[in-house]
ZAMARGU-4260 file (C-alpha; in steps of 0.2 Angstrom, whole numbers, plus 5000, padded with zeros to 4 digits):
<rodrens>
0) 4936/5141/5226 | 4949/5142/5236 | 4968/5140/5230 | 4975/5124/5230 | 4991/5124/5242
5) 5008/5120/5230 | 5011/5109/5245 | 4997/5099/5243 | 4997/5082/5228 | 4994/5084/5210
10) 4987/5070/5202 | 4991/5064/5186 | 4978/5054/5175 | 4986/5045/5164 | 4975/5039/5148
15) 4980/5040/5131 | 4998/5047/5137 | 5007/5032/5143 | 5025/5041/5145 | 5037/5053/5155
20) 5041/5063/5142 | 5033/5078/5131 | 5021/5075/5147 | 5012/5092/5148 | 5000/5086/5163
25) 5016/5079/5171 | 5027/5093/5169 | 5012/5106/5176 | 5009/5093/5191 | 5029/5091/5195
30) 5032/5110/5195 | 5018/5113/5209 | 5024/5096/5222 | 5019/5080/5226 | 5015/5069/5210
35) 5002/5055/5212 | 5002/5046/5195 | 4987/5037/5193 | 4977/5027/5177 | 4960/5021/5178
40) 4953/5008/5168 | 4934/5014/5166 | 4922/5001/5163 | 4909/5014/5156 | 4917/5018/5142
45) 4919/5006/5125 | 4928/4996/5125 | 4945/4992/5115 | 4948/4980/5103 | 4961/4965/5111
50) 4976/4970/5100 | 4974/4986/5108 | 4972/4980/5125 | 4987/4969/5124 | 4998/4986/5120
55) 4989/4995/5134 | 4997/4982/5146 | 5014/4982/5138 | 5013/5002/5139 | 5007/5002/5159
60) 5021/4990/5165 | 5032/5000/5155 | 5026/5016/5164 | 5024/5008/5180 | 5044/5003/5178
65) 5052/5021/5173 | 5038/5030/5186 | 5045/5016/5200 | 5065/5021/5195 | 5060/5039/5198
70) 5053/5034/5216 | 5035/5036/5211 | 5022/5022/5212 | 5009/5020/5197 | 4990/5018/5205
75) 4982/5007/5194 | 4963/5004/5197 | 4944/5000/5189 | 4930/5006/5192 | 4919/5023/5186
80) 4932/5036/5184 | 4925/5048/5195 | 4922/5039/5208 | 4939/5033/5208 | 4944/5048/5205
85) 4938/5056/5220 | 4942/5042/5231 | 4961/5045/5229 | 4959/5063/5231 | 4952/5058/5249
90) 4968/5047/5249 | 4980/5058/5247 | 4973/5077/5251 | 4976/5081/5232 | 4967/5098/5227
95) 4973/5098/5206 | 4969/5085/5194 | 4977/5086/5178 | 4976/5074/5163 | 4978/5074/5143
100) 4963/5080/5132 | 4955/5065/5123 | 4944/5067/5108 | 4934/5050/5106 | 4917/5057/5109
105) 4909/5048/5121 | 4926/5049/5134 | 4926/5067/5129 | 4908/5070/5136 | 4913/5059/5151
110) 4931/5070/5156 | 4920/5087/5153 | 4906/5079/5165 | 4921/5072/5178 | 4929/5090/5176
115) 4912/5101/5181 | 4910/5088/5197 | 4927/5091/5202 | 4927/5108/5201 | 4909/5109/5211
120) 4920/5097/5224 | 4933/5111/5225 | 4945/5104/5213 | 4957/5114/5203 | 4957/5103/5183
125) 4968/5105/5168 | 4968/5098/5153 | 4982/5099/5141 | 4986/5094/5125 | 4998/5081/5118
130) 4989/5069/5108 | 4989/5076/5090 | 4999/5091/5083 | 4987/5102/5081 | 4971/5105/5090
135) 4955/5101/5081 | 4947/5119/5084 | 4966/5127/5078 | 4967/5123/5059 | 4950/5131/5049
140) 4947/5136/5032 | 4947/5155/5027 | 4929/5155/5030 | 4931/5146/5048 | 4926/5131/5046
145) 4932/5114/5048 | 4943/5106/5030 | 4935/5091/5023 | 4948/5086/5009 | 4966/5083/5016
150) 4977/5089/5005 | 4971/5109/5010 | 4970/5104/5028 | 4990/5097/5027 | 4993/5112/5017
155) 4987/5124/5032 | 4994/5112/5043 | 5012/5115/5037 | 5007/5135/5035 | 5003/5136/5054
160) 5015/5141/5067 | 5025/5123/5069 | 5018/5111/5084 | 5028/5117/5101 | 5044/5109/5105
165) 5042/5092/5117 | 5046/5094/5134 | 5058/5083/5142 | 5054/5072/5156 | 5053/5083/5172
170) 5068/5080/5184 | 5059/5086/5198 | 5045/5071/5202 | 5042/5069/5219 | 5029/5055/5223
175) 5016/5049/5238 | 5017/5035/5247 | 5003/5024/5253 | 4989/5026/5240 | 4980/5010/5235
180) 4980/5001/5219 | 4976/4987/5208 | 4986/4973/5201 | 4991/4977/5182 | 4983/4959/5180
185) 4969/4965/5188 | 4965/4976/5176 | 4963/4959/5163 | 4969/4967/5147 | 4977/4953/5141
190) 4967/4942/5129 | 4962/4924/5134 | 4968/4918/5118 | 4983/4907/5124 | 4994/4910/5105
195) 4987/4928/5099 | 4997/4937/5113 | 5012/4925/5111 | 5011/4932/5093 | 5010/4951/5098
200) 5026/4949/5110 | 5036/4944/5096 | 5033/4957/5084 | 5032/4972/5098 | 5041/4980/5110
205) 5028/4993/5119 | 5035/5007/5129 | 5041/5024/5129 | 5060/5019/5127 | 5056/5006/5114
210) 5047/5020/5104 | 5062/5032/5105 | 5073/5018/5097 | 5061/5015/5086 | 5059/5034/5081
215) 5080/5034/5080 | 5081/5019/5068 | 5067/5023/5057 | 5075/5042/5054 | 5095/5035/5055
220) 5088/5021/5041 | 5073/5021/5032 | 5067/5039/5031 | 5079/5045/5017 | 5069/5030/5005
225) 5050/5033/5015 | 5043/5041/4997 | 5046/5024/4990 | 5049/5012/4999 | 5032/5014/5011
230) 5023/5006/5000 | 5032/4992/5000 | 5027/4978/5011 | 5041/4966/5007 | 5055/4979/5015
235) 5056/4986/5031 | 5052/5006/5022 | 5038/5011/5035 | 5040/5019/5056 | 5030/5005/5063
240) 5027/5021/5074 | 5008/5019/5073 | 5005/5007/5088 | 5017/5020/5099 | 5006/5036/5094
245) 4992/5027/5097 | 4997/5020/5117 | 5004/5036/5119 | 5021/5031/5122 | 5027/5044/5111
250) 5021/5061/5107 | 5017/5066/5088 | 5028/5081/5094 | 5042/5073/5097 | 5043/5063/5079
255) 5038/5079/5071 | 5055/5089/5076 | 5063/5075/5077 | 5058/5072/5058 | 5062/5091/5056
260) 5080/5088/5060 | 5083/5076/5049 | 5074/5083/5036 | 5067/5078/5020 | 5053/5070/5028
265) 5039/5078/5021 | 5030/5061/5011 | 5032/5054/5032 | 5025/5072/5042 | 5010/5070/5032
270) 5005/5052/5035 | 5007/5060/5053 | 4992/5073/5047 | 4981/5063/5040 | 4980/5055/5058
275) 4977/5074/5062 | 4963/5075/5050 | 4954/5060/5055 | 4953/5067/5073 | 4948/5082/5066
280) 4934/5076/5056 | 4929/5065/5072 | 4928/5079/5083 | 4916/5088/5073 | 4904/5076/5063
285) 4896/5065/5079 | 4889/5052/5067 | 4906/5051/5059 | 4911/5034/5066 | 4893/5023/5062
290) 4886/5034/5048 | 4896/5038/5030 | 4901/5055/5026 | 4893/5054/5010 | 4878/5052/5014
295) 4873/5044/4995 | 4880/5029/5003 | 4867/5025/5016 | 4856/5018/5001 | 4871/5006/4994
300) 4865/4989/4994 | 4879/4980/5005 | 4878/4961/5004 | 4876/4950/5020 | 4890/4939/5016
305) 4897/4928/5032 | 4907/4918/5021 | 4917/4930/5014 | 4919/4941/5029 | 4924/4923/5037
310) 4937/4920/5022 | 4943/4938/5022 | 4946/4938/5040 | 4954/4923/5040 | 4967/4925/5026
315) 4955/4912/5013 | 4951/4922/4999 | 4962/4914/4990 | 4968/4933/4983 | 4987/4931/4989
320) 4991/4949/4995 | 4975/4950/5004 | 4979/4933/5013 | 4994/4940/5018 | 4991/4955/5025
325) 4974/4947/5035 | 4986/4935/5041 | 5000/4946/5046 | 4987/4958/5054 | 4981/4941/5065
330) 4999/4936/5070 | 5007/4953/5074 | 4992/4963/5075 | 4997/4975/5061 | 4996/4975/5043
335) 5008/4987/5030 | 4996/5002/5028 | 4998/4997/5006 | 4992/4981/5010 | 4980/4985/5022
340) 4970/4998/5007 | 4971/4982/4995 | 4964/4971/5010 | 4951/4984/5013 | 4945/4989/4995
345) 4943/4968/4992 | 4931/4969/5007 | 4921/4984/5003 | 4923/4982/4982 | 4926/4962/4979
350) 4914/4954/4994 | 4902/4973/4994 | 4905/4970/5014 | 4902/4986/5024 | 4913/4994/5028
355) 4910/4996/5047 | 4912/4976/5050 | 4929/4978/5041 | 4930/4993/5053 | 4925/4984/5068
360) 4936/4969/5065 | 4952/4979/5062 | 4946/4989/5077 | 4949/4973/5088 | 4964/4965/5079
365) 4976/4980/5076 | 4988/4987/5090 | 4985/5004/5082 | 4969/5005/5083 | 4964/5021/5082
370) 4946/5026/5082 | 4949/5042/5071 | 4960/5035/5057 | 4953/5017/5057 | 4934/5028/5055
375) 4944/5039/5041 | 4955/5028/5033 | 4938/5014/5030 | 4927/5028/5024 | 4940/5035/5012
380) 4942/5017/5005 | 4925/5012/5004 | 4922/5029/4993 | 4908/5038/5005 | 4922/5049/5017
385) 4930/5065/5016 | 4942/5067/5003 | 4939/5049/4998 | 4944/5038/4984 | 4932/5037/4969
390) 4924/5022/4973 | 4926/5017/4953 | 4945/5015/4960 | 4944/4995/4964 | 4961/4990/4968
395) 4964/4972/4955 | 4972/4963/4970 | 4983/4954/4958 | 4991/4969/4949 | 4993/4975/4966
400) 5003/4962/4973 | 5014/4960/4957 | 5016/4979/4958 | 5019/4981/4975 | 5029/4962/4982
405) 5035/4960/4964 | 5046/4943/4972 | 5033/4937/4982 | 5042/4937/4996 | 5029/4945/5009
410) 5016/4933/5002 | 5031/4919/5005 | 5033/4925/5024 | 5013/4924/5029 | 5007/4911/5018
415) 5020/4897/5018 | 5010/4886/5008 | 5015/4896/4993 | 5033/4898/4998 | 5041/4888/4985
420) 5030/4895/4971 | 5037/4902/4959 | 5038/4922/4958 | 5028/4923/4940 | 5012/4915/4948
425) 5014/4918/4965 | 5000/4933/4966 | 4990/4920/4956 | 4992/4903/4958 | 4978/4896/4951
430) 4983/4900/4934 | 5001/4890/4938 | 5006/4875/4928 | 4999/4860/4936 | 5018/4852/4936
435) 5023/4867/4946 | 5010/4865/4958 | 5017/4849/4961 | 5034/4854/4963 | 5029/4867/4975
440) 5018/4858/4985 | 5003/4865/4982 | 4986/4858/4981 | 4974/4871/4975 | 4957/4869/4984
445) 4965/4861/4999 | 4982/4868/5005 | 4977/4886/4997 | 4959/4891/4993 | 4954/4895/4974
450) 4949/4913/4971 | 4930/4917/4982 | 4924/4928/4966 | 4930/4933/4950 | 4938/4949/4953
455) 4933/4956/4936 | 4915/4950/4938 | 4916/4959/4956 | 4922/4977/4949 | 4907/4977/4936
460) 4895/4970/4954 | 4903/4985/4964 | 4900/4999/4952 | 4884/4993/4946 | 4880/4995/4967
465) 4886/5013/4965 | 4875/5017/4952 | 4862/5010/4962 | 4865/5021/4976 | 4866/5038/4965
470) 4851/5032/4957 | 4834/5044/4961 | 4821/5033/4959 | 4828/5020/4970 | 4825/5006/4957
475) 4842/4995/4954 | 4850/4997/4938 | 4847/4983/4924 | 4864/4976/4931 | 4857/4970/4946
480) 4858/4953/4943 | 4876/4956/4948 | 4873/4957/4966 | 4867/4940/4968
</rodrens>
């Protein structure tokens, strides 16, 4: 192969990486000449859920913005990757294409394929690292192989030799004019659904300076109180960085050191490993996204439910906390990471829905959704993951929200029909007096739903279920009149 000239255009494919700075790809590409920064929106791959899509075009006009300041156009197109790829190459006389490592399986196989292409065209190809903080082939057990229980895995984790520091944005970028792109609205990332993005707008601001202020205020404010306070959903206690890591407008480097230099964020850093760990596990276990680690649990006897999945995803159990958080998950496309374990195990544990259609639909609703820890963090609810929950550990829904929004003041902001409830029944109000229903406006059965099950009745279904998956003989317990 013969040496690409330091003359000649680097390009820059932008993915999962949607910022200037801690920019690895960039900063190589900018120390050798002309910069070409291009994203491809490849029909080939799967899809992302809307929610997701929504933040992809908040982060690419973002981009597109801060590139343009610096005097360099972003190249937006759609189409096969490769193709593209190699059409903008002829563009421009490029001879280095250089891009972030993605982990999903499926893009993973497609950059290694585009790589070896390239390469047999006379291509120089990097790939660099930026997306987690340490690389899934980097953190191993004394034997040397990969960790399946967390807690060891953060423990290495913090052990190792600390992530590198983030690089700053490169003051050096010089740009190519004339290379042909698409329309950011060409690209049709925005969902159809006249209200859902209205809703999104409101409760985000996507972009690689809005997740910088956002790093600032969480560590100036809340990180002193994240041990308690996280689990929280009435307060403002969390990062709301998750959305950020996920777009890539922010590097989990830079929130590592900056968390370093604040210190005492510990409880925080390993939120931020656990993101790690999911990856990892993904990486390394193909079936990890469709199949249950624990393998036990391809025997459970899920229910085919389309009523409760219906009420659950629409904020209608009639389970307050679990309303709430289904409801705040549609309206800002988040949920509080508590509420979203109470939200989860009601599915899985209360309905006996699989997991991977709570999965899928967070998959398409959340603006974080991130294949690895949306695969890991369902798995480790539903009981058949790595390091998961005993699945004997069903969350009471009501305890939960007593516990947890003690004033009922998250319920009040997503369910307004309860908000002049008072605080003693507002996690449930179907045992409230029927005077005080009438002072507060509420109409069980038609402005708020009674309960879809009897929660205790569902625990004794659930683990009967469990029993019934352990079982050898494959016959169901006496109990199994429980999962009608």
């Amino acid at each position: 192969m013969k040496p690409p000239s330091f003359d000649t255009p680097s390009i820059v494919w932008f993915s999962n990486d949607l910022r200037l700075g801690d920019h690895r790809a960039l900063t190589r590409a900018a120390a050798r000449g002309p910069v070409v920064p291009l994203y491809i929106h490849d029909d080939s791959t799967p899809p992302m859920g809307g929610a997701a899509a929504w933040a992809l075009h908040q982060a690419l006009h973002a981009l597109g913005a801060d590139l343009a300041a610096r005097g360099l156009p972003l190249v937006l197109r759609r189409g096969k990757a490769l193709d593209i790829l190699r059409d903008v190459i002829a563009a421009t006389g490029a001879r280095h294409v250089t891009w972030s490592r993605r982990y999903e399986p499926a893009v993973a196989a497609r950059d290694a394929d585009i790589a070896s292409a390239l390469r047999e065209d006379g291509i120089e190809t990097s790939t660099h690292s930026g997306f987690l903080l340490f690389e899934p082939e980097s953190i191993r057990t004394g034997a040397g192989t990969m960790f399946k229980v967390y807690t060891p895995f953060s423990r290495a984790c913090f052990a190792a030799p600390p992530p590198e520091r983030p690089l700053p944005v490169p003051q050096n970028l010089r740009g190519v004019d004339g290379v042909k792109g698409d329309t950011l609205d060409a690209l049709k990332l925005v969902p159809r659904t006249a209200q859902w993005p209205r809703g999104l707008a409101q409760a985000w601001d996507i972009g690689e300076a809005a997740a910088q202020d956002r790093l600032r205020d969480f560590t100036a404010r809340a990180l002193t109180g994240y041990t308690t306070d996280r689990d929280r959903p009435d307060i403002d206690g969390t990062s709301r960085l998750s959305p950020h890591l996920h777009i890539g407008t922010i590097s989990p480097r830079q929130i590592w050191h900056a968390i370093m230099r604040h210190g005492g964020g510990e409880k925080y850093l390993q939120e931020i490993l656990w993101r790690d760990f999911s990856w990892h596990l993904l990486t390394q276990i193909p079936d990890f996204i469709t199949e249950p680690l624990q393998k036990s649990f391809a025997r459970f006897p899920w229910r085919d439910d389309p009523a409760g999945l219906r009420a659950w995803q629409q904020g209608m159990t009639g389970y307050p906390i679990v309303d709430a958080g289904m409801r705040q998950l549609w309206q800002t496309g988040w949920m509080h990471n508590r509420v979203r374990m109470i939200a989860a195990s009601f599915l899985v544990k209360d309905l006996l829905i699989d997991w991977r259609q709570g999965a899928a639909w967070f998959a398409d609703t959340l603006v974080d959704a991130d294949l690895g820890s949306n695969t890991a963090s369902w798995q480790w609810v539903a009981g058949c993951g790595a390091d998961a929950a005993p699945y004997f550990r069903i969350f009471n829904p009501t305890l939960q929200g007593a516990k947890f929004d003690p004033r009922g003041d998250y319920v009040r902001r997503f369910i307004p029909e309860l908000a002049r409830l008072d605080a003693r029944y507002i996690h449930e109000p179907w045992k409230a007096p029927a005077d005080m229903l009438a002072r507060a406006g509420v109409q069980m059965g038609k402005t708020y739903p009674f309960p879809v099950l009897d929660h205790a009745h569902a625990r004794q279904r659930a683990l009967a279920a469990l029993k019934f998956s352990k079982s050898e003989a494959g016959q169901p317990p006496e109990s199994a009149d429980l999962f009608d």
